[in-house]
Structure formats: C-alpha cells, structure tokens
C-alpha positions as CSV (number, residue, x, y, z in Angstrom):
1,X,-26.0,9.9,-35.2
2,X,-21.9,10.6,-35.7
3,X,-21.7,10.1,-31.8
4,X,-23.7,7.0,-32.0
5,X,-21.5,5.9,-34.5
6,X,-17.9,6.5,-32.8
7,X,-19.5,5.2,-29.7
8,X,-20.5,1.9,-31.3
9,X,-17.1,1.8,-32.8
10,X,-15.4,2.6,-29.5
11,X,-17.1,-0.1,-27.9
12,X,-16.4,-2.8,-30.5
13,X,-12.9,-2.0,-30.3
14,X,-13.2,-2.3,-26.4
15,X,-14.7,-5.7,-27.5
16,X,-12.3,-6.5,-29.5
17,X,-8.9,-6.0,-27.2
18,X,-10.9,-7.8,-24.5
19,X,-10.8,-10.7,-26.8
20,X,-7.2,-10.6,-27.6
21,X,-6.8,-9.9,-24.2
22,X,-9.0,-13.4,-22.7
23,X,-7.4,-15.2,-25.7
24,X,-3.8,-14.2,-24.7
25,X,-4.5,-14.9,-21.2
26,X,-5.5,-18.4,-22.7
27,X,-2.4,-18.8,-25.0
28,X,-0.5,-17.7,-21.9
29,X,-2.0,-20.4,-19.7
30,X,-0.9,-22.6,-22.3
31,X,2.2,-22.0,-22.5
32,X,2.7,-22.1,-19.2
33,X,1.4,-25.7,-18.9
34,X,4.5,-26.7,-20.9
35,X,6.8,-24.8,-19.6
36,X,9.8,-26.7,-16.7
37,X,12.0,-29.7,-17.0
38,X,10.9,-33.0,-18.8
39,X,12.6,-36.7,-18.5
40,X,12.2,-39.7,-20.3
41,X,14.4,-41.8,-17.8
42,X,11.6,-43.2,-16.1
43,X,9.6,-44.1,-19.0
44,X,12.7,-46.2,-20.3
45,X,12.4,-48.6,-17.6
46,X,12.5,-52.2,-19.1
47,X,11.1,-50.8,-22.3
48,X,13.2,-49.6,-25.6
49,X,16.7,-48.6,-25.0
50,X,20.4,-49.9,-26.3
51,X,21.0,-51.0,-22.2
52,X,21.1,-54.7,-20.9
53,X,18.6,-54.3,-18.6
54,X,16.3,-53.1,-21.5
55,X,15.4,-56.2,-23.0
56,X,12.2,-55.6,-25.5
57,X,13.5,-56.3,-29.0
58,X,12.5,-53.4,-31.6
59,X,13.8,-52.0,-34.7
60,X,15.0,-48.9,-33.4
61,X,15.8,-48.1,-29.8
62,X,15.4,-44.8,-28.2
63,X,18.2,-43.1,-26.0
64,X,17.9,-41.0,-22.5
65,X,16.8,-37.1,-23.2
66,X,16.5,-34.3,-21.0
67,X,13.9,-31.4,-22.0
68,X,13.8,-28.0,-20.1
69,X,10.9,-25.7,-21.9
70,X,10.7,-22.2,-20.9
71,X,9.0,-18.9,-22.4
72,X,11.4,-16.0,-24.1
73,X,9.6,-12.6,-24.0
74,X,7.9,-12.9,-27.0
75,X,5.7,-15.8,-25.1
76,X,7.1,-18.4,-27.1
77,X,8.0,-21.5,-26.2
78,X,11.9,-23.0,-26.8
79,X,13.6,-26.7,-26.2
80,X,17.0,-27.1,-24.4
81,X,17.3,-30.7,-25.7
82,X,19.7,-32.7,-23.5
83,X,21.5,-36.2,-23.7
84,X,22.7,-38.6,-21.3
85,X,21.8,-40.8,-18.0
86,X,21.8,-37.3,-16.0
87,X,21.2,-35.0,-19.0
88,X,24.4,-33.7,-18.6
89,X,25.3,-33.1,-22.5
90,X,23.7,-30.1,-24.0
91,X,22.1,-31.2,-27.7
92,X,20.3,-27.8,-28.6
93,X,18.1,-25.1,-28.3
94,X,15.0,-25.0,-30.4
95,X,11.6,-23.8,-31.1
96,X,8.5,-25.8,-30.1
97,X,7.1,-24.5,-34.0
98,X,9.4,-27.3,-35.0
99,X,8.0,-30.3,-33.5
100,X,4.5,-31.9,-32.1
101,X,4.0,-31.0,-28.8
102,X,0.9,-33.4,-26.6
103,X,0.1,-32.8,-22.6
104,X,-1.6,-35.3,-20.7
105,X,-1.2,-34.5,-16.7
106,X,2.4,-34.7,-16.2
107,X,3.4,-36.6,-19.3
108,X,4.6,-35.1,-22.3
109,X,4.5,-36.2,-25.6
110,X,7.0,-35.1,-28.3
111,X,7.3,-36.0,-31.8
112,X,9.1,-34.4,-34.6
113,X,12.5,-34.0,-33.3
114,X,15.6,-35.4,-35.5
115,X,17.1,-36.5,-32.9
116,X,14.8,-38.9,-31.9
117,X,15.0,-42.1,-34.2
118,X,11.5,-43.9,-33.1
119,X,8.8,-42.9,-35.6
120,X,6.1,-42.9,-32.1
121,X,6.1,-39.9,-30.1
122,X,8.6,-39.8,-27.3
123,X,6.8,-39.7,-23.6
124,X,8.3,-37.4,-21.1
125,X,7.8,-37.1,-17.6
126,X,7.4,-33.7,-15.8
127,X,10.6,-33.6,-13.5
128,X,10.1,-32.0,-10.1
129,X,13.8,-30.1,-9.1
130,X,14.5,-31.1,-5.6
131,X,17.6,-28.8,-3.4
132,X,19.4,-30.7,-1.2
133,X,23.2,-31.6,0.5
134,X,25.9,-34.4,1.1
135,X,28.0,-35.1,4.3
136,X,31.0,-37.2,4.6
137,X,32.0,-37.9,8.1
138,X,35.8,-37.7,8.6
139,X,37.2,-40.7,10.1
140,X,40.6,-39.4,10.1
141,X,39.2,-36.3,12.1
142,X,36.8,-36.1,15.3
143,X,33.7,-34.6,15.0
144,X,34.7,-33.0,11.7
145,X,32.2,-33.7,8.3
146,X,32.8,-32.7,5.0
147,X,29.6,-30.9,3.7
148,X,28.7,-30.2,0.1
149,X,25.7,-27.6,-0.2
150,X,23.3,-25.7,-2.1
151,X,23.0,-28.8,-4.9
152,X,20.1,-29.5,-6.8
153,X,18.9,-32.5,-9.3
154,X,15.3,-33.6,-10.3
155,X,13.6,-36.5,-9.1
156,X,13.9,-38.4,-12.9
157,X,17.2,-39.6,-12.4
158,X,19.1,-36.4,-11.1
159,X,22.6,-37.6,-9.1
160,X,25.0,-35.8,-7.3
161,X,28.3,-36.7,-6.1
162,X,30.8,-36.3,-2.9
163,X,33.7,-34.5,-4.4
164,X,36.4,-35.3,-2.3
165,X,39.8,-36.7,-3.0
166,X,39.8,-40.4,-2.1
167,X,35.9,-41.0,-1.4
168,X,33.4,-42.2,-4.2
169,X,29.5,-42.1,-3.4
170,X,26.7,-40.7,-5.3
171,X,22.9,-39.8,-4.9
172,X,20.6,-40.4,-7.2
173,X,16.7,-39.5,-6.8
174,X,14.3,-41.2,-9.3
175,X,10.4,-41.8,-10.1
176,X,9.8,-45.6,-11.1
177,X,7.4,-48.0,-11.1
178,X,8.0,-51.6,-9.2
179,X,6.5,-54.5,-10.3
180,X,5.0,-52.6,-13.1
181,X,2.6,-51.4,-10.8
182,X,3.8,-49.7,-7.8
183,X,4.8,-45.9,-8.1
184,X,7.2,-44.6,-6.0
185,X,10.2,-42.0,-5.3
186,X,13.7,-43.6,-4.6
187,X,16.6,-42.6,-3.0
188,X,20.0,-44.5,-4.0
189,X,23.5,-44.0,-2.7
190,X,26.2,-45.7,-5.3
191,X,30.0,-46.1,-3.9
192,X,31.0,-45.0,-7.4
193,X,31.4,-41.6,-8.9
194,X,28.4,-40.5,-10.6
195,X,30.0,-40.8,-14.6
196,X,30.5,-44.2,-13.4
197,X,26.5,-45.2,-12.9
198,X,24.6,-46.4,-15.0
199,X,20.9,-48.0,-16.0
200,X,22.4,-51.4,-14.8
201,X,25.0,-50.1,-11.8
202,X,24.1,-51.8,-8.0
203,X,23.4,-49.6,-5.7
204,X,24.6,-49.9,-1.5
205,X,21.7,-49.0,-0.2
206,X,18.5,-46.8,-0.9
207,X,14.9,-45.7,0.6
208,X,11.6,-44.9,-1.2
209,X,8.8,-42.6,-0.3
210,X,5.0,-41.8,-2.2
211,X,6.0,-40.5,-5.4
212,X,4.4,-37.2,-4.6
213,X,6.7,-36.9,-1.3
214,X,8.5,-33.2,-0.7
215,X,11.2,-34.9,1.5
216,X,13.0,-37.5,1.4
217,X,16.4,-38.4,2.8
218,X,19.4,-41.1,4.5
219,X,21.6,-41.7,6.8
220,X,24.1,-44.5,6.9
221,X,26.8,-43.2,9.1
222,X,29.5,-42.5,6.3
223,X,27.4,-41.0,4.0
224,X,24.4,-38.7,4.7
225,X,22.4,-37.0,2.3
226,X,18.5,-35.0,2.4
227,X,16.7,-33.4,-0.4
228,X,13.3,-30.7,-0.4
229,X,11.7,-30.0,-3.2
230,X,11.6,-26.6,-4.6
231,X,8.5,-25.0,-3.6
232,X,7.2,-21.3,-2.8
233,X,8.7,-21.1,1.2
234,X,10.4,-24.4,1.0
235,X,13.3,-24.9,4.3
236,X,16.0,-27.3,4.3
237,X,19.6,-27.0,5.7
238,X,20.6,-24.9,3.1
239,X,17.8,-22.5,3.2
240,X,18.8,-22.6,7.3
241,X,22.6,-21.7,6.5
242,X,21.7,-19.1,4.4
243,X,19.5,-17.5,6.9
244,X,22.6,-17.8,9.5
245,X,25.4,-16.0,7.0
C-alpha cells in the first residue's frame, strides 16, 4: 500500500512538471510572438501627427516611436522605447508589466505608456531589418566607387546615408499604403543628408516592390544602393565580401 502511495505521488508530480513544463512552453511561445522591432511610422500616414502632411484635426496628436521588445533570461519581456523619424533617440528601457500589450498578425497594440499622450492604444507595425550597401561613383576618379557596407535599417522608415565629404544622398526603405489601398515596399533616394528628411521631404527618385519582397534595390548611375532582408542563409554583397576576407 506505502508503494502504491509514493508511486501515485511520483506520478502526480511527473504530472505536475509536465504541466509547468507545456504551460511554459506556452508562456514561452508567447513571448516570443512579441519579441523584434516595432514601428508606428507607417501607421502615421495622413493620420494624427504634429506634421503638415498630417492633416486630421484631433485634440492631441501622437509623435513617431520606435519599439524593439526582446526576452532577458528570466523570460520576461522589456521595451527599448525610441523617438524620432528614424528612431534614432533612445527614450527608455521598460517592462512590458507596465503597460497593455495586444497582437493582431503583425500589428501591435500598446497602451499605457506615458509617453504616449492619445488616450487610444498606439498601433505598431512589426518592422522587418533589411542589410544592405551604398556606392558613390567617383567622377573625379576612373573606375573608382566609394562603397559603404555592412549597414542595416528596417523596412518602417529605416535610412541610411553616403558619408562622404561633399556628397548628400540618403536611402530610405518604408511599408505604406497608396491610395489608401495599395500596400507596398518603397525604396527612396533623397539628395539630402538623412537629419535633413523628413515626413514631408521630396524625394529624387524611388522604386516599390510587394510589401512582403526580400530584395529590393536601384541604380541611378551616381548613386546605387541594394538591401536583403535578414533571414536564416540570407546573401547579399556583404555576406559575399565577407566570405572573400
């Protein structure tokens, strides 16, 4: 009967840590789902902001954020809140415990945060990080280009800029929505340095591709410029020139 007994125990403590174990797994999962970079840039797009372009009139008017969520090893979940057209002023670091947190596909919803003024939850879209490079052609030199490497932005607004003495262009890779219907991925190329552009700046030239599009690039003789997203065995130039050093 005493064996009985430890053997029933046994086995409800096997039950038990496969429980903690399946919901873990689940908690895990879940985590996971919100964990990587968020951007509201694209869901800015003639709606609320303080910008010209902008023009809905409302009480308050939300600003441009930049969200990258990630898992410490305690599996929980912390905010890197950052502000800006390219996300390029660190805010903070916080804990998800703090605000309300709502995944639908590849939107996120946040609410909660002070720095946030609209009392509606704040819609982010999942930003996919794309590596890519720049070349410059040198006039003043034959058959001689000025290459910058190894760079990487996201395809909600992410820019990145030719730094070289004398010559301003800069890429920017975006997700919008044209004619409030059409979803695409564009490619833009400003001859202004990046701090310079902004929601209302005119762009030289750009291309578009499917939204969902792993390449994308352009080439107009004085400036060329390709991006790849970031994927398990992903190649681009850079990923070549590596292989070659």
């Amino acid at each position: 009967m005493r064996k009985q007994i430890i053997i029933c125990c046994i086995l409800v403590v096997f039950a038990a840590c496969k429980e903690v174990e399946k919901k873990t797994d689940v908690l895990n999962e879940e985590l996971s789902e919100y964990a990587g970079e968020w951007d509201n840039f694209l869901q800015v797009w003639q709606e609320n902001t303080a910008d010209d372009i902008h023009r809905t009139e409302v009480d308050q008017k939300h600003k441009h954020y930049h969200l990258s969520i990630s898992e410490n090893e305690n599996d929980s979940l912390y905010i890197s809140i950052s502000k800006g057209r390219n996300g390029k002023n660190f805010v903070e670091k916080i804990s998800v415990a703090k605000v309300s947190l709502r995944i639908d596909v590849d939107t996120l919803f946040v609410s909660g945060l002070n720095h946030f003024e609209n009392k509606n939850s704040y819609k982010f879209i999942r930003a996919r990080t794309f590596s890519g490079w720049l070349e410059y052609p040198m006039k003043q030199y034959k058959d001689s280009v000025y290459r910058q490497g190894n760079l990487e932005i996201h395809d909600q607004g992410g820019m990145a800029e030719i730094d070289i003495e004398g010559v301003r262009y800069t890429a920017e890779l975006t997700q919008l929505v044209y004619g409030k219907r059409l979803a695409i991925m564009k490619l833009a190329i400003y001859d202004m340095p990046m701090d310079s552009v902004g929601i209302n700046s005119r762009s030289i030239c750009y291309t578009w591709v499917n939204p969902k599009a792993k390449r994308i690039g352009i080439n107009l003789r004085k400036m060329i410029t390709g991006w790849t997203l970031i994927e398990p065995g992903f190649q681009n130039q850079n990923t070549w020139r590596k292989e070659k050093q």
